[in-house]
FIMARVO-184072 format. One record per residue (C-alpha): x, y, z; residue in one letter; chain. Coordinates in pm, whole numbers, padded with zeros to 5 digits. Layout:
% FIMARVO-184072
[[X Y Z] 'a' 'A'];
...
//
This chain:
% FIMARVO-184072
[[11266 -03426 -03016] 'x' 'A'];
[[11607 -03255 -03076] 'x' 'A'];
[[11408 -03013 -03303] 'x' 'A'];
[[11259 -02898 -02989] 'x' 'A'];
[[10883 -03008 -03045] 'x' 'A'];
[[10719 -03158 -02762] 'x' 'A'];
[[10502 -03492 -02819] 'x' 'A'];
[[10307 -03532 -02514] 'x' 'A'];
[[10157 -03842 -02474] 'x' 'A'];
[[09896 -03963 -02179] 'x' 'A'];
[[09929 -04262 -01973] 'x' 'A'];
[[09719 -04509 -02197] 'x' 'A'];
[[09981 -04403 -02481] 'x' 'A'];
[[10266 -04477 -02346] 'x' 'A'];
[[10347 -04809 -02480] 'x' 'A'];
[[10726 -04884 -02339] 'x' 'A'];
[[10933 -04666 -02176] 'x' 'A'];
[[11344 -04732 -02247] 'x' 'A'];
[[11665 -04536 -02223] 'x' 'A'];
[[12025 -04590 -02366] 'x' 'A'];
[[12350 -04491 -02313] 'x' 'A'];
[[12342 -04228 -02609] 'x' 'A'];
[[12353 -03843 -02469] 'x' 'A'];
[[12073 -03645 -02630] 'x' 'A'];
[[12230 -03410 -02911] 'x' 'A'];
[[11952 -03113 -02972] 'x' 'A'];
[[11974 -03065 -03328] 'x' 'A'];
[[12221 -02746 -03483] 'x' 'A'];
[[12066 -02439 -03668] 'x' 'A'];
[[12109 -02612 -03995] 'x' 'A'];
[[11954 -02918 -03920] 'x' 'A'];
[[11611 -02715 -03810] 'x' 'A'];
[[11638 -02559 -04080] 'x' 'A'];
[[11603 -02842 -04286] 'x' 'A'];
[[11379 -03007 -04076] 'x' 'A'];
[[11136 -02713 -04102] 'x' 'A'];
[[11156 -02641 -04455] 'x' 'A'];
[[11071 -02996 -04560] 'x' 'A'];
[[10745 -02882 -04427] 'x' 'A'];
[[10711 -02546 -04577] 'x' 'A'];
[[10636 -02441 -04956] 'x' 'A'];
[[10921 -02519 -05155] 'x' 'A'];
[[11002 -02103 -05210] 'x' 'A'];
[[11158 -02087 -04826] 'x' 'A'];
[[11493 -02040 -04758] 'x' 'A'];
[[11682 -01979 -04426] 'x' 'A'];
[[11852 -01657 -04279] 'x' 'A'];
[[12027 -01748 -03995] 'x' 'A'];
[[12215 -01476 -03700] 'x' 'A'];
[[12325 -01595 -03379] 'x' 'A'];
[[12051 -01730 -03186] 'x' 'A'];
[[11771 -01728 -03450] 'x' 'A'];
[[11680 -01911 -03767] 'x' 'A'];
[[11442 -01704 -04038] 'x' 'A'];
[[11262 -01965 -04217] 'x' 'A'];
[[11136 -01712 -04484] 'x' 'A'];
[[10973 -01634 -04856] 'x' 'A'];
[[10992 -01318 -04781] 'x' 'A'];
[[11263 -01052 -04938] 'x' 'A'];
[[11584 -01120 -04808] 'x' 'A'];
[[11583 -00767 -04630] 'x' 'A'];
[[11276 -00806 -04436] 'x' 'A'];
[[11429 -01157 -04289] 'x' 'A'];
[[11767 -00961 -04209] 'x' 'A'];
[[11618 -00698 -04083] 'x' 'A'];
[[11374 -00946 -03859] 'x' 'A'];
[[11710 -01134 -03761] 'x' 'A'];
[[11862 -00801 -03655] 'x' 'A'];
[[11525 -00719 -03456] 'x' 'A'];
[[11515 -01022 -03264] 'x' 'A'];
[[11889 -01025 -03161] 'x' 'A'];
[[11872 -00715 -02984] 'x' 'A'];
[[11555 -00834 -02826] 'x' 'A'];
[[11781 -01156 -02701] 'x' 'A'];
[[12041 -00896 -02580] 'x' 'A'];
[[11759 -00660 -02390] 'x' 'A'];
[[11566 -01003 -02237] 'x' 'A'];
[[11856 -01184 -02121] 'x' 'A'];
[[12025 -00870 -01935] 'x' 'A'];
[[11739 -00785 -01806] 'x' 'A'];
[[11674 -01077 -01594] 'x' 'A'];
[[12018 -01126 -01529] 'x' 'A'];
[[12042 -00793 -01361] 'x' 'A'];
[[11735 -00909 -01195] 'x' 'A'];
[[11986 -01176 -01037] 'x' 'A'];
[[11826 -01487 -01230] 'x' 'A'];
[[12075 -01733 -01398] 'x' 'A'];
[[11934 -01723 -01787] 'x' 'A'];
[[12007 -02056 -01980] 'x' 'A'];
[[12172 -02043 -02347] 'x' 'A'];
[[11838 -02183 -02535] 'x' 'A'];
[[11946 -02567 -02647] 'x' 'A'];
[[11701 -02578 -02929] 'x' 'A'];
[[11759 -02324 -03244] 'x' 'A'];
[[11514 -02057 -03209] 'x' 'A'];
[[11331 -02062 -03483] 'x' 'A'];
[[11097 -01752 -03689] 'x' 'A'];
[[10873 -01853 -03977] 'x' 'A'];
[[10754 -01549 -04216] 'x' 'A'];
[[10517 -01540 -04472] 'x' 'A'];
[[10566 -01320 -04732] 'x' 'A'];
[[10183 -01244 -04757] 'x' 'A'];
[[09872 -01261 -04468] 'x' 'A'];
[[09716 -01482 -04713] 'x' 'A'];
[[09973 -01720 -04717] 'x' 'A'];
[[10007 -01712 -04353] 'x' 'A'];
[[09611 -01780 -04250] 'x' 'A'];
[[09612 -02066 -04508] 'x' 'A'];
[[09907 -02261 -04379] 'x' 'A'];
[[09812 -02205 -04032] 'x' 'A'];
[[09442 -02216 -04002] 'x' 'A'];
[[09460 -02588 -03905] 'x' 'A'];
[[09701 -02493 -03602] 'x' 'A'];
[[09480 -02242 -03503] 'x' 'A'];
[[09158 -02218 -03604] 'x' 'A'];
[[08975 -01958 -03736] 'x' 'A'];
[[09123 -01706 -03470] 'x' 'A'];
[[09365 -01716 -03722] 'x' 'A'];
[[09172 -01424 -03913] 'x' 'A'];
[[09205 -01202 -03612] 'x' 'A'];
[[09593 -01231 -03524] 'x' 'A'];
[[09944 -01151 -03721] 'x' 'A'];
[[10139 -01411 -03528] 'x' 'A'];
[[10157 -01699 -03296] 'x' 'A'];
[[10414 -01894 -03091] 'x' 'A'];
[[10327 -02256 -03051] 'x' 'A'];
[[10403 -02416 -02731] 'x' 'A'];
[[10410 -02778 -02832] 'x' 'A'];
[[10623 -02651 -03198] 'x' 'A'];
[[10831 -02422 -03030] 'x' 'A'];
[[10789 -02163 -03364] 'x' 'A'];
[[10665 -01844 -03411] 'x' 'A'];
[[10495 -01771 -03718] 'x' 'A'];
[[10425 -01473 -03882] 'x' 'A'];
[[10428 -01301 -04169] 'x' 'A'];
[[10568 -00940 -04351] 'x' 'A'];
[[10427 -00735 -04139] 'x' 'A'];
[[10464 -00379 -04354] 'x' 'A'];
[[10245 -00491 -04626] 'x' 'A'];
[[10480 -00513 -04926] 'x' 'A'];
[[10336 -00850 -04951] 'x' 'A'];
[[10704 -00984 -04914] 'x' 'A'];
[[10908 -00765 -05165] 'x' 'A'];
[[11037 -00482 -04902] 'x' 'A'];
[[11392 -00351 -04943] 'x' 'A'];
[[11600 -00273 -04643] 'x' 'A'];
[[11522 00156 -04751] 'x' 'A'];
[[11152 00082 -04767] 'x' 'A'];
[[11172 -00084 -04438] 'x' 'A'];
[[11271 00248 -04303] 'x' 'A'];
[[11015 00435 -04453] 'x' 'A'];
[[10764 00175 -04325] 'x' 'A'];
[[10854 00181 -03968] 'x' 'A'];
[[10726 00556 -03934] 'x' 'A'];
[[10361 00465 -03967] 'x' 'A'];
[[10199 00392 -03632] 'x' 'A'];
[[09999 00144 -03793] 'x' 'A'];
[[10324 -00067 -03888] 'x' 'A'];
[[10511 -00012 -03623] 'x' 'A'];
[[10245 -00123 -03403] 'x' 'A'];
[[10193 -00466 -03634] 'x' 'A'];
[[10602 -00514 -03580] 'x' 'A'];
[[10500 -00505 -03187] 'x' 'A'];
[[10351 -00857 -03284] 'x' 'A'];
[[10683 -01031 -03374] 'x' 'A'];
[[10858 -00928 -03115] 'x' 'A'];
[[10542 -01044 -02864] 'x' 'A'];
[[10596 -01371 -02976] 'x' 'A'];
[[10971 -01381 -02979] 'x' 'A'];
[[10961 -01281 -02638] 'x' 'A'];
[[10747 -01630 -02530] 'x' 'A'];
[[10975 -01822 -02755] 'x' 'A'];
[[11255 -01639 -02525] 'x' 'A'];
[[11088 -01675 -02212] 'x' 'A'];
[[11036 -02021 -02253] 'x' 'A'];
[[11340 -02140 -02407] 'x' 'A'];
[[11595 -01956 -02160] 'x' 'A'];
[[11436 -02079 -01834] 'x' 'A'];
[[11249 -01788 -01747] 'x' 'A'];
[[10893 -01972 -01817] 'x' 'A'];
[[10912 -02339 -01902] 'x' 'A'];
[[10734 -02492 -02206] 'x' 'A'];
[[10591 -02789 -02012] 'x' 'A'];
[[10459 -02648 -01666] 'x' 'A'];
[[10140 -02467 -01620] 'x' 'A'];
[[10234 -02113 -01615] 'x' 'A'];
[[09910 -01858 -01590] 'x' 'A'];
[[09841 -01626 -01880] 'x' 'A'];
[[09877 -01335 -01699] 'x' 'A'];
[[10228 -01415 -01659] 'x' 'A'];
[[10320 -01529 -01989] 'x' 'A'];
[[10130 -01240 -02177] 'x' 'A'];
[[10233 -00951 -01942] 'x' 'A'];
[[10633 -01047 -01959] 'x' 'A'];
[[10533 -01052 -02388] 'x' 'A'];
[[10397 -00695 -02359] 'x' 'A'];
[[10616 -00565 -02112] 'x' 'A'];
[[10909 -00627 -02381] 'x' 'A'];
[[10667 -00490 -02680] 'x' 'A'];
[[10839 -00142 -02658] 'x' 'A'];
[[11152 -00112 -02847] 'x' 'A'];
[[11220 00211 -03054] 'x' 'A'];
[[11259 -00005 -03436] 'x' 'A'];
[[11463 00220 -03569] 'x' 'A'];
[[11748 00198 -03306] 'x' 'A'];
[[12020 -00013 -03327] 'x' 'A'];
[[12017 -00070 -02910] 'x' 'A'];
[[11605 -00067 -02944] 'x' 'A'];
[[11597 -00225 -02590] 'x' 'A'];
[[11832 -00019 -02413] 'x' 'A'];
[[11522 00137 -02179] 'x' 'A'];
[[11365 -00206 -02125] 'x' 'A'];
[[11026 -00088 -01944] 'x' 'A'];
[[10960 00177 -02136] 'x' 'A'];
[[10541 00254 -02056] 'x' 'A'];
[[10329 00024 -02315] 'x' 'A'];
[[10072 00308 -02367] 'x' 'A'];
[[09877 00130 -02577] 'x' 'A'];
[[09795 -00108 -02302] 'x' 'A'];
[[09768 00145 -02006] 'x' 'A'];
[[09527 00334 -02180] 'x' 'A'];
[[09298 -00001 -02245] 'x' 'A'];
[[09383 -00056 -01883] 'x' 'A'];
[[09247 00287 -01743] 'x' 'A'];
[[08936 00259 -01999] 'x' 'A'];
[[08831 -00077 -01864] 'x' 'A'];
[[08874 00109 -01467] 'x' 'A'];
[[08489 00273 -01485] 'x' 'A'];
[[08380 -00093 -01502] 'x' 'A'];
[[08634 -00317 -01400] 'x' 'A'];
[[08421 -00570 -01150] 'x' 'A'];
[[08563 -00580 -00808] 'x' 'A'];
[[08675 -00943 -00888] 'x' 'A'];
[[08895 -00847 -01140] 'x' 'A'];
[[09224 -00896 -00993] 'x' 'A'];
[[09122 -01258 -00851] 'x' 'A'];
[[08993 -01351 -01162] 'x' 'A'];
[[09283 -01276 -01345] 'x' 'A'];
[[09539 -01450 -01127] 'x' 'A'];
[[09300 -01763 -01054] 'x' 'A'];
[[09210 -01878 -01429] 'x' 'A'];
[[09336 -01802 -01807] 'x' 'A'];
[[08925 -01819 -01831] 'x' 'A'];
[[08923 -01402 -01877] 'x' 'A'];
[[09198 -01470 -02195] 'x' 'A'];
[[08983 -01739 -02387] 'x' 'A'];
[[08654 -01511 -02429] 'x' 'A'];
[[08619 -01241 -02673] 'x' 'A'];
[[08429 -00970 -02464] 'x' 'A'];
[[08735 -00962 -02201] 'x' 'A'];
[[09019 -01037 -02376] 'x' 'A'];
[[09120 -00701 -02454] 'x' 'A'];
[[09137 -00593 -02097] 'x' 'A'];
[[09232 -00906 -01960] 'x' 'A'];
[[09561 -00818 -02156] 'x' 'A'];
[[09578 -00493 -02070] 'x' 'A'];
[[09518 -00597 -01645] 'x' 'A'];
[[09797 -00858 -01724] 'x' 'A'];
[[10053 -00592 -01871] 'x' 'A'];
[[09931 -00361 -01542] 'x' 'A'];
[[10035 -00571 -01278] 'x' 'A'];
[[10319 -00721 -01434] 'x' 'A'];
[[10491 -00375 -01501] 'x' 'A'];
[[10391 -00313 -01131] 'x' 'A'];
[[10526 -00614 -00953] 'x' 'A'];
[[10863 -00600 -01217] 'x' 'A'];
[[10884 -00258 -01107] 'x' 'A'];
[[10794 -00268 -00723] 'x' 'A'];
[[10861 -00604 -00634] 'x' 'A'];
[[11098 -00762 -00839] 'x' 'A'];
[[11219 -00995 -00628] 'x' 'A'];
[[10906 -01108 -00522] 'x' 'A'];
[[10867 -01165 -00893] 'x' 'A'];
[[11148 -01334 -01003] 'x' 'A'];
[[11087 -01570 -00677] 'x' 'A'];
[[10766 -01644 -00794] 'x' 'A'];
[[10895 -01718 -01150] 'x' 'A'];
[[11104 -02011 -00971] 'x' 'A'];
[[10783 -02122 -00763] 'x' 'A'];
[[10596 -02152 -01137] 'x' 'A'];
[[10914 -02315 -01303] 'x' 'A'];
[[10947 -02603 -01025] 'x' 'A'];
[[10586 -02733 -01079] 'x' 'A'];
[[10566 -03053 -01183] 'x' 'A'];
[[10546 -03125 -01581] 'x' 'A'];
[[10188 -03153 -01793] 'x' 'A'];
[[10009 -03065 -01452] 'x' 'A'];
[[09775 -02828 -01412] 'x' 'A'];
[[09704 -02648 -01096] 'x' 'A'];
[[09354 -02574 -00955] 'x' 'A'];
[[09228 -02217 -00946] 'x' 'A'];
[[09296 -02231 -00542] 'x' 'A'];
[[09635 -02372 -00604] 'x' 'A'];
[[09691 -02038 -00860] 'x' 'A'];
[[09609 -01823 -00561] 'x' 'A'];
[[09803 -01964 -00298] 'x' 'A'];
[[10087 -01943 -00514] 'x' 'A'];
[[10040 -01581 -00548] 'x' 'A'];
[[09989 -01521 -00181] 'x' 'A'];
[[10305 -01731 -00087] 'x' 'A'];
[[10483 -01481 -00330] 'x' 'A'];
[[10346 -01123 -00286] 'x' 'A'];
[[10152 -01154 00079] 'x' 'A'];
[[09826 -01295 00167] 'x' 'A'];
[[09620 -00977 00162] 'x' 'A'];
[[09521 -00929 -00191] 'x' 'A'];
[[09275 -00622 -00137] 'x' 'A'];
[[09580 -00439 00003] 'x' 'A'];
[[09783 -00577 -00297] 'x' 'A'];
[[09534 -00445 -00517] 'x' 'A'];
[[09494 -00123 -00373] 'x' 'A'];
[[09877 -00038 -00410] 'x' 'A'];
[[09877 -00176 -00760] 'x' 'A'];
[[09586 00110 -00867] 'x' 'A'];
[[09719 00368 -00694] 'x' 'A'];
[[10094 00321 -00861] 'x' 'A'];
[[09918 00272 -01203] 'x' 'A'];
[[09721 00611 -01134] 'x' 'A'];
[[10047 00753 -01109] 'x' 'A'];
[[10196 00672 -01431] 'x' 'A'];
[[10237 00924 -01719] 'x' 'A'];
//
């Protein structure tokens, strides 16, 4: 749709298939804005900066301050991969951020999109949407001022839950810039570890992504507590199936593996990477590749002898500080 939301339909849906002579028009910030907040409580309003649209009941600071937050992260994403050589593409749908002014609020519009994860998480992008929905994330239950802001953002705890927004900005990003593509089966381990390898901006800076791949510690110390009994699988499993991702007693250091070896292959073989971005970008649409097919394709891109792969990735991990 020129909102950006994808309807997928199977075979036995498709009831005629036509085309005209009318160029598709994707639909301006203002008109997803309206879109969106016909289906939002009636207290939302829109904040808008150059790339992004706050849909928001939140204060007005926290949504400016979120719209200042997510432009830099645009500015840090994009020149990072276009140092990397890769041609990024202007996103053609509005980007759009919905915020709750309350968790509350937040789990009870949203529980029907996600389930009853919803309890566990502060925010989500949706694929098939294209939004990422969230909610105030210091706590003021929507009524923070731009000088309580600062005063927030110096508790771990906060600054940690902020880490959230801009994890799902960053697959909105990746997805709508040509880095990832919405509609092609891209693993997990490569969607979550380009999220968390972006999930270290300093907040309070103005140029908070001007060291893009700065060490997530959080996630390298999950990664070197999960080493004592990390199966000798582990790598395979990761790259082969999301399967690690969708159960509760792995997830944690599934996550943690995923932001390992993508800050290792981004930072040792980046061109390898980025190749292997294209190989994931050309599959074909609403297909989904077999677990052999996911391994091959990771052979083809870093060399066919994993063990050895996986020995180099520990040792430079080992090495970090």
């Amino acid at each position: 749709t020129p909102i950006g939301v994808l309807m997928p339909l199977g075979p036995s849906e498709v009831v005629e298939i036509s085309t005209d002579i009318t160029p598709f028009e994707p639909a301006r910030q203002e008109e997803a804005a309206r879109y969106w907040l016909q289906r939002l409580p009636k207290d939302f309003q829109a904040y808008t900066t150059a790339h992004f649209v706050v849909l928001h009941n939140a204060s007005r600071d926290y949504a400016r301050w979120c719209g200042s937050l997510l432009e830099r992260l645009y500015s840090g994403f994009t020149a990072y991969f276009s140092n990397k050589g890769m041609t990024i593409e202007r996103p053609i749908f509005p980007l759009v951020i919905v915020v709750f002014a309350t968790r509350q609020q937040y789990i009870e519009h949203c529980r029907g999109e996600v389930g009853d994860g919803i309890e566990k998480i502060q925010g989500h992008y949706n694929l098939e949407t294209n939004l990422v929905t969230t909610y105030d994330l210091t706590g003021s239950n929507g009524t923070a001022t731009a000088a309580q802001i600062a005063r927030y953002l110096v508790q771990p705890e906060v600054r940690q839950a902020i880490t959230t927004l801009v994890h799902e900005a960053t697959h909105q990003l990746a997805n709508n810039s040509g880095v990832t593509c919405r509609w092609t089966d891209t693993p997990q381990w490569v969607s979550e570890g380009l999220a968390m390898f972006f999930e270290t901006p300093d907040l309070r800076s103005t140029r908070g992504w001007s060291t893009v791949g700065a060490l997530n510690y959080d996630r390298l110390q999950q990664f070197r507590s999960y080493l004592s009994r990390r199966p000798s699988q582990s790598l395979t499993n990761l790259i082969r199936d999301n399967s690690s991702f969708q159960n509760l007693e792995t997830a944690r250091d599934a996550y943690a593996e995923a932001w390992a070896l993508t800050y290792f292959l981004l930072q040792q073989k980046g061109r390898m990477f980025m190749s292997y971005l294209d190989r994931l970008r050309e599959k074909p649409p609403l297909v989904y590749d077999s677990p052999e097919t996911r391994i091959e394709d990771f052979r083809q891109a870093f060399g066919g002898d994993l063990e050895q792969l996986e020995q180099e990735f520990l040792r430079y991990v080992s090495r970090l500080r």
